[in-house]
C-alpha positions in Angstrom: -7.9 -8.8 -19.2 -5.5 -10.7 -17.7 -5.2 -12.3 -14.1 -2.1 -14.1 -12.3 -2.0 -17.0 -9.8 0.4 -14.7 -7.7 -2.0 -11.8 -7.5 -5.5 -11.1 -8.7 -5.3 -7.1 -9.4 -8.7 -5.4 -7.9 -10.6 -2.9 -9.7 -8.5 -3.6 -12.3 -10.1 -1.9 -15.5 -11.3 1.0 -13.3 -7.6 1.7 -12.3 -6.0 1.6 -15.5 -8.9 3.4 -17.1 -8.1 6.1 -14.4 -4.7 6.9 -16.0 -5.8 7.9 -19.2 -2.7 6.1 -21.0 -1.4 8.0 -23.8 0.2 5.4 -26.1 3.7 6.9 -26.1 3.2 8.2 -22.6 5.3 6.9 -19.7 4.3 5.5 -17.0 4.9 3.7 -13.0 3.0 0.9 -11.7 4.7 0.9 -7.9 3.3 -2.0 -6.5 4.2 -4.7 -9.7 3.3 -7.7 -7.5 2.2 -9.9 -9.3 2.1 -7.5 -12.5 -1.4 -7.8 -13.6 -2.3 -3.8 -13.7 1.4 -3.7 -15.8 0.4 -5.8 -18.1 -2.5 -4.3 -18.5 -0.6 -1.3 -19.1 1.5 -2.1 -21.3 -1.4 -3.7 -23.3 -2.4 -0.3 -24.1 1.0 1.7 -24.8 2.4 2.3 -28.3 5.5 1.2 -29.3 6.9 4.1 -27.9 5.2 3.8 -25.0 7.6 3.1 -21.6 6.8 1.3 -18.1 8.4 1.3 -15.0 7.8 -0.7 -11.9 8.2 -1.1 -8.7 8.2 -3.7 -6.3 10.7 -4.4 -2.9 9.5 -7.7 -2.6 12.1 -10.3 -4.0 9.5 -13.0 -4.5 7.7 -10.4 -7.4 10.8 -10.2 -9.3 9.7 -14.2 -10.9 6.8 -11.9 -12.5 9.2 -9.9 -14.2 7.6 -8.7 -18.2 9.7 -9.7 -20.6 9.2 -6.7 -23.1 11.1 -3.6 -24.1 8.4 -1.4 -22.8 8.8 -2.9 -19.4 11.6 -1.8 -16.5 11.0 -3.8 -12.6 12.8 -2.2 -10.6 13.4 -4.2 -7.3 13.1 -1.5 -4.5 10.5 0.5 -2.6 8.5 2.8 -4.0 9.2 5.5 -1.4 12.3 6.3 -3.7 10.7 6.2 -6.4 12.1 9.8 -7.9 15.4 8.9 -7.1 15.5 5.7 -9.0 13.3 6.9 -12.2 15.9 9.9 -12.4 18.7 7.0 -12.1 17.0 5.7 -15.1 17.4 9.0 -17.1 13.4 9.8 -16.0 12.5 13.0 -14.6 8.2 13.2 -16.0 6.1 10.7 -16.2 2.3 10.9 -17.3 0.7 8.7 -14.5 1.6 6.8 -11.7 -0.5 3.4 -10.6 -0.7 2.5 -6.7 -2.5 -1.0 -5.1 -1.4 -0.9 -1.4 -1.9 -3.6 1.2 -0.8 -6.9 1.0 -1.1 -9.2 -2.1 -2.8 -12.8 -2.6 1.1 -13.9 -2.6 2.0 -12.4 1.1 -1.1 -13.5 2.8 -1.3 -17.1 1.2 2.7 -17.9 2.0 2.7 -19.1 5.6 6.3 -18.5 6.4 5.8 -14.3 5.5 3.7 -14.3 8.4 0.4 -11.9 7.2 -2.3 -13.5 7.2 -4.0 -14.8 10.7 -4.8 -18.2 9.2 -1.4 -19.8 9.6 0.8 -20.8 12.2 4.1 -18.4 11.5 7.3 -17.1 13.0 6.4 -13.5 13.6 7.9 -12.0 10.5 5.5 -9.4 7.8 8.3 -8.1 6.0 7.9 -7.1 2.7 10.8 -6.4 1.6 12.8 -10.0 3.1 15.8 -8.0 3.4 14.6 -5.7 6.0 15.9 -5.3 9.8 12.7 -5.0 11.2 10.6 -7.7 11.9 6.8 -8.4 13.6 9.5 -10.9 16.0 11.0 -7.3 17.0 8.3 -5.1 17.3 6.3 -7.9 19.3 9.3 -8.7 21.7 11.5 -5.2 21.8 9.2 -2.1 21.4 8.5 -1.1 24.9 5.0 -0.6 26.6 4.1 2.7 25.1 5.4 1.7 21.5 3.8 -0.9 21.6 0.3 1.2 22.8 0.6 3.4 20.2 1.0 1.6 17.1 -2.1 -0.7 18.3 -4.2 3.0 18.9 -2.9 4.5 16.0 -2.3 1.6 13.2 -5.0 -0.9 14.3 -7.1 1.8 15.9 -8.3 -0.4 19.1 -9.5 0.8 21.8 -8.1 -1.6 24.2 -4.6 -0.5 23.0 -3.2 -0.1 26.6 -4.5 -3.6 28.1 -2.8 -5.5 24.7 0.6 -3.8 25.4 0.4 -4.7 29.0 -0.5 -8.1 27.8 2.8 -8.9 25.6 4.8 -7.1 28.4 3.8 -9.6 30.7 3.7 -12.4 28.6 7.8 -11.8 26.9 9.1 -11.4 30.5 9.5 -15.2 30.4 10.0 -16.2 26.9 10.3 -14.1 23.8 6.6 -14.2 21.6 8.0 -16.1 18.9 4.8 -17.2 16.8 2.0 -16.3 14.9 -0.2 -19.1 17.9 2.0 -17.4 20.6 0.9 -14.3 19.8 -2.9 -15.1 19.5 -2.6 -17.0 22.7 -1.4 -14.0 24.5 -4.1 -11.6 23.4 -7.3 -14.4 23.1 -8.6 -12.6 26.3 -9.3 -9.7 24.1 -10.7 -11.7 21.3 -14.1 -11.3 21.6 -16.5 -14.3 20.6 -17.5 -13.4 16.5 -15.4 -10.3 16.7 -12.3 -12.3 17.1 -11.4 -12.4 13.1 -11.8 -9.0 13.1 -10.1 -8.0 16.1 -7.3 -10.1 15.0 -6.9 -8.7 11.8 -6.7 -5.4 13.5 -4.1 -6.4 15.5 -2.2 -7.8 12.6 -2.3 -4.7 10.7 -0.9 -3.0 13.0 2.2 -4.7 13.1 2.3 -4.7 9.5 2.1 -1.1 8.9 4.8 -0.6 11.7 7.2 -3.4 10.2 7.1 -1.8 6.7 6.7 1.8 7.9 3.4 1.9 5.5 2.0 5.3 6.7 5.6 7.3 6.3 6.3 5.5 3.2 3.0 6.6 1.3 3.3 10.0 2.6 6.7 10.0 1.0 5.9 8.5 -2.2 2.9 11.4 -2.6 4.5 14.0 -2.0 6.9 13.2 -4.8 3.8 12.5 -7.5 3.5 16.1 -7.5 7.5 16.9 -9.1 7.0 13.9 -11.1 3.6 13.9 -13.2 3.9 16.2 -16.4 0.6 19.0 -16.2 -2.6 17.0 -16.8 -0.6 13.1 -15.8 -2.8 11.3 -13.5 -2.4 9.0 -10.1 -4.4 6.1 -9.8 -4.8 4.7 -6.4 -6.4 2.1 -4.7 -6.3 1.8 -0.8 -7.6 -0.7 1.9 -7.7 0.5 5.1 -9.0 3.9 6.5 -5.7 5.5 7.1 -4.2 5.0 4.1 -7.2 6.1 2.2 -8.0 9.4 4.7 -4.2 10.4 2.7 -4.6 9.8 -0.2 -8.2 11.8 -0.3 -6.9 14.6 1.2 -3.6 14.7 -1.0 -5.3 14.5 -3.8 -8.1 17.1 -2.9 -5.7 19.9 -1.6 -1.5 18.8 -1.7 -2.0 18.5 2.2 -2.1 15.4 4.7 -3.5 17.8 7.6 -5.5 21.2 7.6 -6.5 22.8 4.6 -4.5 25.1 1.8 -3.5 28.6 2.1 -5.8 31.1 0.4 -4.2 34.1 -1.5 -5.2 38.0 -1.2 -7.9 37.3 -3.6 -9.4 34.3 -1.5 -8.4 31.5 -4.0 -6.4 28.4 -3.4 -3.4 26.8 -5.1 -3.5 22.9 -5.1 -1.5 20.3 -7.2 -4.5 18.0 -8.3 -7.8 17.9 -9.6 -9.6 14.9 -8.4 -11.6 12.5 -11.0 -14.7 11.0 -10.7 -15.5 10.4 -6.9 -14.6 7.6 -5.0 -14.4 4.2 -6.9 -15.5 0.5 -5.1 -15.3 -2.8 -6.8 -19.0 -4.1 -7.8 -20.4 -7.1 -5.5 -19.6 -9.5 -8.8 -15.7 -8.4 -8.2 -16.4 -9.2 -4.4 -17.8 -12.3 -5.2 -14.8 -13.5 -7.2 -12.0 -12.1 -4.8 -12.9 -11.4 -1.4 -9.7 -9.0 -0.9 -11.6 -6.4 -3.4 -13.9 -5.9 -0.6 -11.9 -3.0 1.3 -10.7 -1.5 -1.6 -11.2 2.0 -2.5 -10.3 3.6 -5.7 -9.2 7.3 -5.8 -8.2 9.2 -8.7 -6.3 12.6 -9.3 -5.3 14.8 -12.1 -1.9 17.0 -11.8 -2.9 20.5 -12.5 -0.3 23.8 -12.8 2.6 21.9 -13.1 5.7 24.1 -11.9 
């Protein structure tokens, strides 16, 4: 199985396997990156087989397949009905999600993701976007700025960091990745510091990119698209992402549970397969960033 320089793809047997590819079945990989579960993919359609992809970061579109299975599509994957019906697609048979950040984003300096590099606050994905870790940082206001550190980075210490970056912008706008850690290193806690960081910097990123409404889109259009028994195929890496996706798959809901009929039963879109999915310690081993991840898999069931 293949791997790219741009991207190792975790878990990346056990994620394809999960879509139980029909070789003249169609399918969406919506995070291409660096294209290594598409290829994978495509290594096991038919002729007849199709491909579509996703991806709203311009520096993916160099990965580009060059095969007549194979469609990129260069926008996010929150739209993603609108753009296969575009292409004259209204069913597909399974859909193939790995969320986060990829080997590309955090090891390019100037994107701004990854803690190890000195940065102009940036984290957008998609380069074209208005917002920007600069604007969030510098123009949300104190209780923005609480809440998507409570509820993105889930710290504790929310309010004293947004009082912190208040104080600190009133004289100069925050304008680096060094800034930034400077500001907050009284909250950096001596060999939590890495962690707290990270923390810190994913909740920026989720706000930048919108991550939370934009996977909560993108589910809730799986269930119109998958043809009765297609299959979704995703891997999270972070609790909130993953708390969705389990409960979307196990009952069609984000919050609360399903409605019961007269006769006590319930009506829910998927089935789920297998139980929760983690790469092996030799996957660890040979890519940290498979550490967090957490494989889920669902089944579409009385297709409407």
């Amino acid at each position: 199985m293949e791997q790219t320089e741009y991207h190792n793809p975790v878990l990346l047997k056990e994620t394809v396997d999960g879509l139980a590819i029909k070789p003249d079945g169609i399918y969406v990989d919506v995070t291409f990156g660096g294209g290594g579960h598409s290829r994978e993919i495509l290594r096991r359609l038919g002729s007849e087989g199709r491909l579509y992809a996703f991806d709203q970061d311009q520096d993916a579109l160099s990965n580009a397949i060059d095969d007549d299975r194979f469609l990129l599509i260069s926008e996010n994957f929150r739209f993603i009905k609108r753009f296969l019906r575009f292409h004259g697609v209204r069913k597909v048979d399974g859909i193939l999600g790995d969320f986060g950040v990829s080997s590309h984003q955090f090891d390019v300096a100037e994107r701004g993701f990854s803690t190890r590099f000195e940065a102009d606050l940036d984290m957008r994905m998609n380069q074209k976007g208005e917002l920007s870790a600069y604007h969030v940082i510098n123009e949300y206001d104190e209780l923005g700025l609480r809440n998507m550190f409570s509820q993105y980075g889930e710290l504790r210490n929310a309010p004293k960091l947004a009082r912190a970056i208040i104080g600190a912008r009133e004289n100069n706008p925050i304008k680096t990745s060094i800034e930034l850690k400077e500001v907050l290193s009284p909250f950096l806690v001596k060999h939590k510091e890495h962690k707290i960081l990270a923390q810190i910097y994913q909740a920026i990123r989720i706000e930048v990119n919108q991550e939370i409404e934009v996977l909560k889109e993108f589910l809730k259009q799986t269930q119109e698209l998958l043809e009765e028994g297609g299959r979704v195929s995703l891997i999270s890496y972070h609790s909130l992402e993953d708390r969705l996706v389990k409960r979307y798959i196990r009952n069609g809901l984000f919050e609360g549970e399903p409605e019961k009929d007269m006769y006590g039963n319930v009506s829910v879109p998927f089935k789920k397969v297998n139980g929760l999915i983690i790469p092996t310690e030799a996957e660890i081993k040979k890519n940290n960033r498979a550490r967090s991840a957490k494989l889920r898999v669902g089944e579409r069931v009385g297709n409407k």
